[in-house]
C-alpha positions as CSV (number, residue, x, y, z in Angstrom):
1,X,-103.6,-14.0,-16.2
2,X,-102.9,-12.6,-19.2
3,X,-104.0,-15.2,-23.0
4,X,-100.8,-16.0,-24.7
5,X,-102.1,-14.2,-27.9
6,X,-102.5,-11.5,-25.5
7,X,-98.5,-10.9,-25.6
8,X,-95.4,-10.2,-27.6
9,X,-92.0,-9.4,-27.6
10,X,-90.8,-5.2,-28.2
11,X,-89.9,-4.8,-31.8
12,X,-86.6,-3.1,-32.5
13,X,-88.1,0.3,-33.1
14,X,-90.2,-0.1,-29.6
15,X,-87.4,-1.6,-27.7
16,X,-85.4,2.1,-28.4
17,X,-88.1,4.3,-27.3
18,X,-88.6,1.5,-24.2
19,X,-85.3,2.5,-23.4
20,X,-85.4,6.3,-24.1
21,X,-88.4,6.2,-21.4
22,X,-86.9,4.0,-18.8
23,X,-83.9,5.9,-18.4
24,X,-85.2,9.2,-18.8
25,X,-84.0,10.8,-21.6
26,X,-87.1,12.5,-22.5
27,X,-90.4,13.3,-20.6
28,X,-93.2,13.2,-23.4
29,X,-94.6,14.6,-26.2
30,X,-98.3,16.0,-26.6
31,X,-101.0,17.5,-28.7
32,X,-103.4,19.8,-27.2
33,X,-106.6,20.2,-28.4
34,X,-108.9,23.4,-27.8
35,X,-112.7,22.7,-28.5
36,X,-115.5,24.4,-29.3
37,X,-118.1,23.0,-26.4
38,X,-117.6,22.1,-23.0
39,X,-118.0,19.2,-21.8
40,X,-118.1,17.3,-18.4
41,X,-116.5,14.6,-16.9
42,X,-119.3,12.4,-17.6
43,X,-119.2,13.2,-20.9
44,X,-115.5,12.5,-21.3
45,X,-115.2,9.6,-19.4
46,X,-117.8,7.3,-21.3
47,X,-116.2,8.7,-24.1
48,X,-112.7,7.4,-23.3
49,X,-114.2,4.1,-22.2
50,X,-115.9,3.7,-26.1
51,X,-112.9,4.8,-27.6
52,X,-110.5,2.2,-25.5
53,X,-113.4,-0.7,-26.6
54,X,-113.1,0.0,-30.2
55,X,-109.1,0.5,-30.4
56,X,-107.0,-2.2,-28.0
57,X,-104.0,-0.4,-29.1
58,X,-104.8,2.1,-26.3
59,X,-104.8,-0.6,-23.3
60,X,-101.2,-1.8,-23.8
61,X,-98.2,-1.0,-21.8
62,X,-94.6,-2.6,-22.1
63,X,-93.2,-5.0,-19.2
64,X,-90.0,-5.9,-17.6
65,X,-89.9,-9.9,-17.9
66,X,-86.1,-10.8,-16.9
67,X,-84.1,-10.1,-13.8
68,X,-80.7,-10.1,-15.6
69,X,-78.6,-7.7,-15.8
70,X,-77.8,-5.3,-17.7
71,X,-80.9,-5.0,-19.3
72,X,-80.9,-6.1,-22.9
73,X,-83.6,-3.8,-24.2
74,X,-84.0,-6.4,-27.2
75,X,-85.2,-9.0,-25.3
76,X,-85.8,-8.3,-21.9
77,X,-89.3,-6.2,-22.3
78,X,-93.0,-7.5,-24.1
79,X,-95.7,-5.9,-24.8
80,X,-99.2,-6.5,-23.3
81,X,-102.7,-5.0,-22.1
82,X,-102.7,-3.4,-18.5
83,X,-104.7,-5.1,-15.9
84,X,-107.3,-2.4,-15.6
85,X,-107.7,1.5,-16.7
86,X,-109.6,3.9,-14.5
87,X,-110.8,7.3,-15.3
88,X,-108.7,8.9,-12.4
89,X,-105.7,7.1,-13.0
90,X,-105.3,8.6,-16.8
91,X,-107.4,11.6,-16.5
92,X,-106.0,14.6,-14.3
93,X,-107.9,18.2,-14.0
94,X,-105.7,21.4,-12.9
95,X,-107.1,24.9,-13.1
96,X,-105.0,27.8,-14.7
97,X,-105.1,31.7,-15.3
98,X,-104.2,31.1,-19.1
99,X,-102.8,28.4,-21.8
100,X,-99.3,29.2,-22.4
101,X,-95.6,28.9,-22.9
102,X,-95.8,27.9,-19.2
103,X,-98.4,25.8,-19.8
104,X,-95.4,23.9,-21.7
105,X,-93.2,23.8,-19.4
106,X,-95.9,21.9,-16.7
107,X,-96.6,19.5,-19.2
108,X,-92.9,18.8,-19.8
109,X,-93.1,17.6,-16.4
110,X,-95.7,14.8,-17.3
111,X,-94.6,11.1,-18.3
112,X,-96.1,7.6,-19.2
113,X,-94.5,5.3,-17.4
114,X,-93.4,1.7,-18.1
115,X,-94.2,-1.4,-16.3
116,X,-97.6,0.4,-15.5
117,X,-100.2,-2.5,-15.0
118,X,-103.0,0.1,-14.5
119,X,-102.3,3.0,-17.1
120,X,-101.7,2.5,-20.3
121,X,-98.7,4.4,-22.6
122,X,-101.3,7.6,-23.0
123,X,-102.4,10.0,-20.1
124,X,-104.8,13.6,-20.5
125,X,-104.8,16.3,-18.6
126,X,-107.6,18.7,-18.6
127,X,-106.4,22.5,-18.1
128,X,-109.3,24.7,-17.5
129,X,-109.4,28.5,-17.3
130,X,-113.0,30.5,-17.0
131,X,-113.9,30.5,-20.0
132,X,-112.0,28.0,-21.8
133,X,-110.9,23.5,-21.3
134,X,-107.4,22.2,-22.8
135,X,-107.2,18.6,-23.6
136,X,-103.5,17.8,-22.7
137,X,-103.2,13.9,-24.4
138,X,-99.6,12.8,-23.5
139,X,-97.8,9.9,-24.9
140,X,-95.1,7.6,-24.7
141,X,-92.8,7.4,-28.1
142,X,-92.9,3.5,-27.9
143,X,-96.5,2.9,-29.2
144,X,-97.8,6.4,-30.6
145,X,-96.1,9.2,-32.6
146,X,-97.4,12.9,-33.5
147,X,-100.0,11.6,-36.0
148,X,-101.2,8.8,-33.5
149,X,-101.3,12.1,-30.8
150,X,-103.8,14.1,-33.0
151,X,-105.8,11.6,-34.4
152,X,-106.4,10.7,-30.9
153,X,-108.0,14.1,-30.6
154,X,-110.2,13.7,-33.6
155,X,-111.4,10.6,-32.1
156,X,-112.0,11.6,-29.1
157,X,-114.5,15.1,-30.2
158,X,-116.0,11.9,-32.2
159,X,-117.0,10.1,-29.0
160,X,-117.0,13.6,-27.1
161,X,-120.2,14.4,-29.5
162,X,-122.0,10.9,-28.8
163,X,-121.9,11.2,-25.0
164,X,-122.7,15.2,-25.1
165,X,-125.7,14.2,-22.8
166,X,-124.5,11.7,-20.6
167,X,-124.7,12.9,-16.9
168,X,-123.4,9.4,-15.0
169,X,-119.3,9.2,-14.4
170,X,-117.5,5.8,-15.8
171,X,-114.9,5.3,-13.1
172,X,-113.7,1.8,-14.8
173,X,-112.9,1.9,-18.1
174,X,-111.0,-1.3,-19.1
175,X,-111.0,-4.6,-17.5
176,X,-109.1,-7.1,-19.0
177,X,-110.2,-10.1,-17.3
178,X,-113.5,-9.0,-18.2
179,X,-112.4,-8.2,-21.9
180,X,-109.6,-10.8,-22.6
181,X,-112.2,-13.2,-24.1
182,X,-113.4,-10.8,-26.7
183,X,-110.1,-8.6,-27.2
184,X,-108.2,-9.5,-30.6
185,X,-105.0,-11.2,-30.9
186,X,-102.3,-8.3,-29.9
187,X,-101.6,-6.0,-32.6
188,X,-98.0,-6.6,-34.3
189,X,-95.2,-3.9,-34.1
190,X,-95.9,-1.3,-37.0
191,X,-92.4,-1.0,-37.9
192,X,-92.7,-5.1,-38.4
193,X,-95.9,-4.3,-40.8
194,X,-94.3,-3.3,-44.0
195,X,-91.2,-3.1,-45.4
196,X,-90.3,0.4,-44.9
197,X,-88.1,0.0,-42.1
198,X,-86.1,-3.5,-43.2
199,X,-82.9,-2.3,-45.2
200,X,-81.8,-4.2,-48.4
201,X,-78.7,-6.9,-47.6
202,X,-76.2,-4.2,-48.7
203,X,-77.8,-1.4,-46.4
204,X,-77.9,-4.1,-43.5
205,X,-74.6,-4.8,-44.0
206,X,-73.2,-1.0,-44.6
207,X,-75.6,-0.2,-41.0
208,X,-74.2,-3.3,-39.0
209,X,-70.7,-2.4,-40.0
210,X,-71.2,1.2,-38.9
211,X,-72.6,-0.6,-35.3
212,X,-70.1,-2.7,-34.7
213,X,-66.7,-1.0,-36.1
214,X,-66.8,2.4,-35.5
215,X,-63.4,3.5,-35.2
216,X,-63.1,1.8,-38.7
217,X,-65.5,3.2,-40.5
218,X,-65.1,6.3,-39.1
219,X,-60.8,6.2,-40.1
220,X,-62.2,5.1,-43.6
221,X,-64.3,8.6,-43.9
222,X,-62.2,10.6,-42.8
223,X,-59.6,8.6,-45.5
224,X,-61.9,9.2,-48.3
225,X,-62.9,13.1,-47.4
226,X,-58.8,13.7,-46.9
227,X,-58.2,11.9,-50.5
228,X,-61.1,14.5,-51.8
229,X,-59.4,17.4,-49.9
230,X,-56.1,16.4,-51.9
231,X,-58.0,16.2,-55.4
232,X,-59.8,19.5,-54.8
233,X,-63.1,18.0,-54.9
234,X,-64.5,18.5,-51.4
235,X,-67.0,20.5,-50.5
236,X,-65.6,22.8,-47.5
237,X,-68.3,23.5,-44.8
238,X,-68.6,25.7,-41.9
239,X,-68.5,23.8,-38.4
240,X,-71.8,22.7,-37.4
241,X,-72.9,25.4,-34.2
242,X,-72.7,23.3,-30.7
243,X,-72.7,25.4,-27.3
244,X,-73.8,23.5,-24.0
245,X,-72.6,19.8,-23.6
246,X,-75.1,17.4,-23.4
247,X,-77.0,16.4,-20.1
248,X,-80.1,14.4,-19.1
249,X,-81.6,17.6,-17.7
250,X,-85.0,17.4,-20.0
251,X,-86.1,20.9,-19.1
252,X,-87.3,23.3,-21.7
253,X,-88.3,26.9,-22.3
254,X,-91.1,27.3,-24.7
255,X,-92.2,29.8,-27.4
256,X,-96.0,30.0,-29.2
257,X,-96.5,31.3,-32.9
258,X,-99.5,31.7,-33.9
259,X,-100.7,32.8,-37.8
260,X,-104.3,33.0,-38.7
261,X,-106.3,31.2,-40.8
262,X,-105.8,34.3,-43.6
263,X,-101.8,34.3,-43.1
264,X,-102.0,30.3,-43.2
265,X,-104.0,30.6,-46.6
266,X,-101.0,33.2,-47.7
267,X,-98.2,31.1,-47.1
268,X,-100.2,28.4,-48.7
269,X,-100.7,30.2,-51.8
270,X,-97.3,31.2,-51.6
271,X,-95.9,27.6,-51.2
272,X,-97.9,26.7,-54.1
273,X,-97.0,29.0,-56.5
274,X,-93.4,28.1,-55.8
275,X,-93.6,24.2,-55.5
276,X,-92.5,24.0,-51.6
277,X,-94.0,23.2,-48.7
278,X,-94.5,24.9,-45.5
279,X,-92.2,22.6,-43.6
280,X,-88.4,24.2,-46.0
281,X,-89.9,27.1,-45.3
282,X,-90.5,27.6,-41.7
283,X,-87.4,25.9,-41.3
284,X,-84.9,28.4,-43.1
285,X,-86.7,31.4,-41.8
286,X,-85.9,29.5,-38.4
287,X,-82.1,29.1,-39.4
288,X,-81.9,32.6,-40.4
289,X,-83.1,33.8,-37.2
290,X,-80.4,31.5,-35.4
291,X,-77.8,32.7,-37.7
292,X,-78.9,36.2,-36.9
293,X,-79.7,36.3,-33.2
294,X,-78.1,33.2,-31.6
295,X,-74.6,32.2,-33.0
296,X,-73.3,35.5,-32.4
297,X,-73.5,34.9,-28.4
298,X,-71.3,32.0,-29.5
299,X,-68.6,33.0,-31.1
300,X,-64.9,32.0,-31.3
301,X,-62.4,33.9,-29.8
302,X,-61.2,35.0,-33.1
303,X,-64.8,36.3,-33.5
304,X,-66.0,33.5,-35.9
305,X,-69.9,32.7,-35.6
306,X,-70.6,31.4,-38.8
307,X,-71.8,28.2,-38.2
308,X,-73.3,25.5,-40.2
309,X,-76.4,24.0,-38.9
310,X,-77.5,20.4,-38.6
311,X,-81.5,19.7,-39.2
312,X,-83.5,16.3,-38.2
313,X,-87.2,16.4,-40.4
314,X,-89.9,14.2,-39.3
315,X,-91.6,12.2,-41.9
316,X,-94.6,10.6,-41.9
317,X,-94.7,7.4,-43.0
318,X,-97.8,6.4,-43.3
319,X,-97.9,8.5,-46.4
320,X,-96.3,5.6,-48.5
321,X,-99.0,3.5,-47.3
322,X,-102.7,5.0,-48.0
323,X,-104.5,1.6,-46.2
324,X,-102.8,3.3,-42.9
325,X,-104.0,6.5,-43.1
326,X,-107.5,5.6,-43.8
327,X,-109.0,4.1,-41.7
328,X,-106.2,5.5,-39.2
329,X,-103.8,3.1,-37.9
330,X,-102.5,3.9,-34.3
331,X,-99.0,3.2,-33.8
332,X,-95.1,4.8,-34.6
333,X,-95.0,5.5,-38.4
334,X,-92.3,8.1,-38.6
335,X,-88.3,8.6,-39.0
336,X,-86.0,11.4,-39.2
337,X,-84.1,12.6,-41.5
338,X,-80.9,14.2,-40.8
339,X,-79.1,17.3,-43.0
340,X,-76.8,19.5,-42.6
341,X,-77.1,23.3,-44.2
342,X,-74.1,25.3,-44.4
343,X,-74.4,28.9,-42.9
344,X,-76.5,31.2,-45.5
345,X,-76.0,34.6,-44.7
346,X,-79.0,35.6,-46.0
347,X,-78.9,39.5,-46.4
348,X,-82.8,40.0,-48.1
349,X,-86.3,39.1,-48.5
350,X,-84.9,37.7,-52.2
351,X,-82.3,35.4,-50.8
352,X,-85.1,33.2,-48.9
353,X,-86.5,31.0,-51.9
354,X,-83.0,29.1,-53.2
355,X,-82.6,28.0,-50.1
356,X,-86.0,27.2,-49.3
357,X,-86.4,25.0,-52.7
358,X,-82.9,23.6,-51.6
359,X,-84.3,22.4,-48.2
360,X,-87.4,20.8,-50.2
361,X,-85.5,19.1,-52.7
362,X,-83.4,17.5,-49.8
363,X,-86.5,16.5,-48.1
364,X,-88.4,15.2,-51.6
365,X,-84.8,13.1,-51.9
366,X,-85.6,12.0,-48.4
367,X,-89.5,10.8,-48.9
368,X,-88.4,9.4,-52.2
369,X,-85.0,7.2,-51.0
370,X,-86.9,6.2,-47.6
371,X,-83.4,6.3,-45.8
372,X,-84.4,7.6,-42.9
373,X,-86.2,4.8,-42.1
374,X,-83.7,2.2,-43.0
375,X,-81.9,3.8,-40.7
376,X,-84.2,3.1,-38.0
377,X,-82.8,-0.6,-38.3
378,X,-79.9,-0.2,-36.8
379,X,-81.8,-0.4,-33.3
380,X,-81.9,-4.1,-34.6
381,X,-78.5,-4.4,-34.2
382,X,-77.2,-1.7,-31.5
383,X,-76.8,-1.4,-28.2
384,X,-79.1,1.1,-27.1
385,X,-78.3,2.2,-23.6
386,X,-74.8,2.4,-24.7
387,X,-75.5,3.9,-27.9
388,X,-77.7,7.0,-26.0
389,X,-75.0,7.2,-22.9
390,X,-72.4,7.9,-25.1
391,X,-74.4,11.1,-26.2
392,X,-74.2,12.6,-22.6
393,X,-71.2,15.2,-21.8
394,X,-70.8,15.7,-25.8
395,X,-71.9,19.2,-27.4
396,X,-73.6,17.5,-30.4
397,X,-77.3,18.6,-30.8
398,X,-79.3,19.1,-34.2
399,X,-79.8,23.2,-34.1
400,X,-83.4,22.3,-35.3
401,X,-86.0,19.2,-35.6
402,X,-88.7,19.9,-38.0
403,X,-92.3,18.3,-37.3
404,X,-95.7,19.0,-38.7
405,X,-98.7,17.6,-38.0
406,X,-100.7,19.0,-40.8
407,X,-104.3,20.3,-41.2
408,X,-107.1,19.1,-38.8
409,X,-110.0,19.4,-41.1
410,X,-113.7,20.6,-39.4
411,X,-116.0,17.6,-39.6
412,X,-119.3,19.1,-41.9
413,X,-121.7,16.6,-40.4
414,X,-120.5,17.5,-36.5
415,X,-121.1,20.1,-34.5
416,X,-118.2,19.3,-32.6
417,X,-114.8,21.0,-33.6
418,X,-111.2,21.0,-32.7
419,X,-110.2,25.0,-32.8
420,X,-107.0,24.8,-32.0
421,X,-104.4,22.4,-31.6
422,X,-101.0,22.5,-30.6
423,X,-97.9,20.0,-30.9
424,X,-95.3,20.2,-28.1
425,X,-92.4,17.9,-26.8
426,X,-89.3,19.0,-24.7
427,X,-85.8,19.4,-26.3
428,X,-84.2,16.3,-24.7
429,X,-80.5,15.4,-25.7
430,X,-80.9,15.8,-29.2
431,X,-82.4,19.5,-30.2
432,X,-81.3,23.3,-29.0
433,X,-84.6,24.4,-31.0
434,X,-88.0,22.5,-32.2
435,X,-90.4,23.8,-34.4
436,X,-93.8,21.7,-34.4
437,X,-96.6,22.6,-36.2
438,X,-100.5,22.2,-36.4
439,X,-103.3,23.8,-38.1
440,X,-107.2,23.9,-37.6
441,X,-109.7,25.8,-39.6
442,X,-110.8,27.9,-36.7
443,X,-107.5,28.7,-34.8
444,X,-105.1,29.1,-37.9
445,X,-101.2,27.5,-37.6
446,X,-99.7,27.0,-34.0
447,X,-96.3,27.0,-34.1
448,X,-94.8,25.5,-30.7
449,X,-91.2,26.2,-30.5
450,X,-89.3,24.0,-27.8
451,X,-85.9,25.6,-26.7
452,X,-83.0,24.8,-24.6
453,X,-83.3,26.9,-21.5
454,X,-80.1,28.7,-21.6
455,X,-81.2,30.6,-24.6
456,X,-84.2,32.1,-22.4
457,X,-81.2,34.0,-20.7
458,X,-79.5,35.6,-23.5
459,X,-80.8,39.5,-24.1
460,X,-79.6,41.3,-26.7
461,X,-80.1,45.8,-27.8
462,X,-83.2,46.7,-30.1
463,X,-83.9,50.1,-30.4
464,X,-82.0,51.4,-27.3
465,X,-83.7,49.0,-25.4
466,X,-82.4,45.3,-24.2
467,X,-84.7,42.7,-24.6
468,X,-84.5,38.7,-24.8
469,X,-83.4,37.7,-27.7
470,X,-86.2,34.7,-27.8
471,X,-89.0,37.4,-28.1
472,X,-87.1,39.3,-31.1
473,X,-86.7,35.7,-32.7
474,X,-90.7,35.2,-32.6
475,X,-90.9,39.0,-33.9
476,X,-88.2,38.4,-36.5
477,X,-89.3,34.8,-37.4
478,X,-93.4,36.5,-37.9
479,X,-91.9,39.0,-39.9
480,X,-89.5,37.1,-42.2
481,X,-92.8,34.9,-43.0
482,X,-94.4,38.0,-43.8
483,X,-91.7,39.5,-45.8
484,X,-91.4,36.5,-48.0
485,X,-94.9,35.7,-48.6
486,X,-95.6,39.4,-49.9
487,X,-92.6,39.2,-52.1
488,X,-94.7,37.4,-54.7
């Protein structure tokens, strides 16, 4: 029986990636971790057992509590800890030939599922080749984001390196009728913990209008952008690019980027030197490579490829609140922010940088406003089966989301190290391309590139030769980086 203080109801932020999960419009996301020691299951299993003891954050699970229907994600679903967590039950082994794109596409296939009263929201999955051991964690969106993912890794070599010598197996890792009397009350929804998600009364009232009278809102826009077309003061864009309409088929085709430790201090410099981040960067080089080797498989029939393109950045929240970072605080602390960039035509390795510092003053507007995740708030208010069905059969995808996870520092006093890491997530219905970075000090930047599967197929003449276009656009995208860095 679970304690009352034991429970709680999903937050509005949880209750849309509750829904996202139940009906299936995405799989998972992951970080895989590359070490530099072996270990065995022993080893790993008391680790995970000392890890789930010190954070209670990773024995939750959400659960169905009302037979109504429809489901009214708001209400009908709470959170609480799982009955019991056993090493076999969120620990899987599988042997490969190699880590790689297809690597990707098996994990795709993994998902945390809901209602789950002995697993919690996380799963791993141990690929082993010969030589080498991938730590596959995979997560549900509801309680952990791409920060929570990694630091999960760090915490786990932690507890990896204080059981290095244990030779007994921990089947049962979590009991909670053992536990319940020394567990903490439940941990509140982060997006309930500050401020940053909660709109002003004005933005509240601007978000629920934009809920609840679309067609209105929508007629009023296209009022005010016809009254700016009549004045001569609107700014005339290409259409944004859109090919395939929009299923719940979440399978992906994957592309790996890697740039060395040297390259990564290069573009670092670079960045620098230039006041932009890595993130405008990869992302433009990115658009120009779609500009270059995908729209033109698109076109009109009058010919016409040059499309606009629509981007969604992940931020991180936590950076607005230091006490979260350090110590870490588990939990979903992000937003996206959503921009449109008209088509650039970029013709040389001298046009890259105004656009770049375009794309990073749009973000630093982004980081500084926090509109992204006022937006979030409108979950509060929607209804979000409705809201995510009326996305299917439409051709409206962002050409790119933009997520990195940053630089996972070596630990000095261990002799346990993460060296290399890579993010990874499936398209979905939102994205035709992804581009999700991470960086260690051993393996350099891993740049996982998610794609929608038809692209795979295209080919396209190089040389005399046909070859898929998605290899030319890793070869273009490495060389672009290149280019641009060594035009300093």
């Amino acid at each position: 029986m679970t304690l009352p203080n034991h429970r709680r109801k999903a937050a509005f932020d949880e209750s849309y990636f509750i829904c996202r999960n139940v009906e299936k419009y995405y799989s998972n996301f992951n970080v895989v971790g590359q070490y530099n020691k072996h270990f065995s299951k022993a080893t790993l299993s008391n680790a995970l057992k000392s890890m789930i003891a010190k954070n209670p954050w990773l024995t939750y699970n959400f659960f169905h509590i009302s037979d109504k229907e429809p489901v009214d994600y708001h209400t009908d679903y709470e959170l609480r800890c799982v009955d019991s967590i056993t090493f076999d039950k969120v620990v899987e082994y599988r042997q490969i030939d190699k880590f790689d794109e297809r690597t990707f596409e098996t994990i795709n296939e993994f998902s945390n599922k809901i209602n789950c009263t002995d697993a919690p929201l996380w799963q791993l999955c141990v690929f082993e080749t010969d030589e080498s051991q991938y730590v596959c964690g995979y997560f549900c969106h509801t309680l952990h984001d791409g920060g929570t993912a990694l630091q999960f890794q760090k915490d786990l070599v932690r507890e990896l390196e204080a059981f290095e010598h244990e030779s007994q197996v921990v089947e049962n890792l979590f009991d909670y009728e053992k536990a319940k009397y020394e567990l903490p009350d439940i941990l509140p929804a982060r997006e309930l913990m500050t401020d940053l998600y909660i709109p002003g009364i004005f933005q509240r009232v601007k978000l629920w209008m934009n809920v609840k009278f679309p067609i209105i809102v929508g007629w009023f826009r296209r009022s005010i952008d016809y009254l700016k077309s009549f004045m001569g003061i609107s700014e005339e864009k290409s259409p944004v690019f859109a090919s395939f309409a929009v299923t719940k088929d979440l399978s992906s085709k994957f592309k790996i980027v890697n740039f060395s430790p040297q390259q990564v201090r290069s573009m670092t410099q670079y960045c620098r030197a230039n006041n932009i981040t890595l993130t405008p960067l990869f992302n433009v080089v990115a658009q120009d490579c779609i500009e270059k080797l995908i729209f033109p498989h698109y076109s009109r029939p009058d010919g016409f490829y040059e499309y606009a393109s629509s981007h969604f950045i992940a931020i991180n929240g936590r950076r607005f609140f230091p006490q979260f970072s350090n110590p870490f605080l588990y939990g979903v602390f992000v937003a996206g922010a959503p921009t449109t960039f008209d088509y650039m035509n970029i013709q040389s390795k001298d046009e890259f940088l105004p656009h770049i510092k375009r794309f990073h003053s749009m973000i630093y507007d982004e980081l500084k406003s926090r509109r992204s995740f006022k937006l979030m708030w409108t979950w509060a208010v929607a209804d979000i089966s409705k809201a995510l069905q009326t996305k299917i059969g439409k051709s409206e995808r962002y050409t790119t989301m933009i997520s990195n996870l940053g630089m996972v520092k070596d630990d000095p006093q261990s002799s346990w190290k993460i060296v290399n890491a890579w993010f990874g997530l499936n398209t979905s219905i939102g994205y035709h391309f992804i581009l999700n970075m991470t960086t260690t000090e051993t393996g350099g930047l891993n740049l996982v590139i998610p794609y929608f599967p038809a692209y795979g197929d295209l080919e396209m003449e190089v040389n005399g030769e046909k070859v898929p276009v998605m290899d030319q656009f890793v070869t273009q995208f490495r060389r672009s980086c290149q280019e641009i860095i060594e035009a300093v």
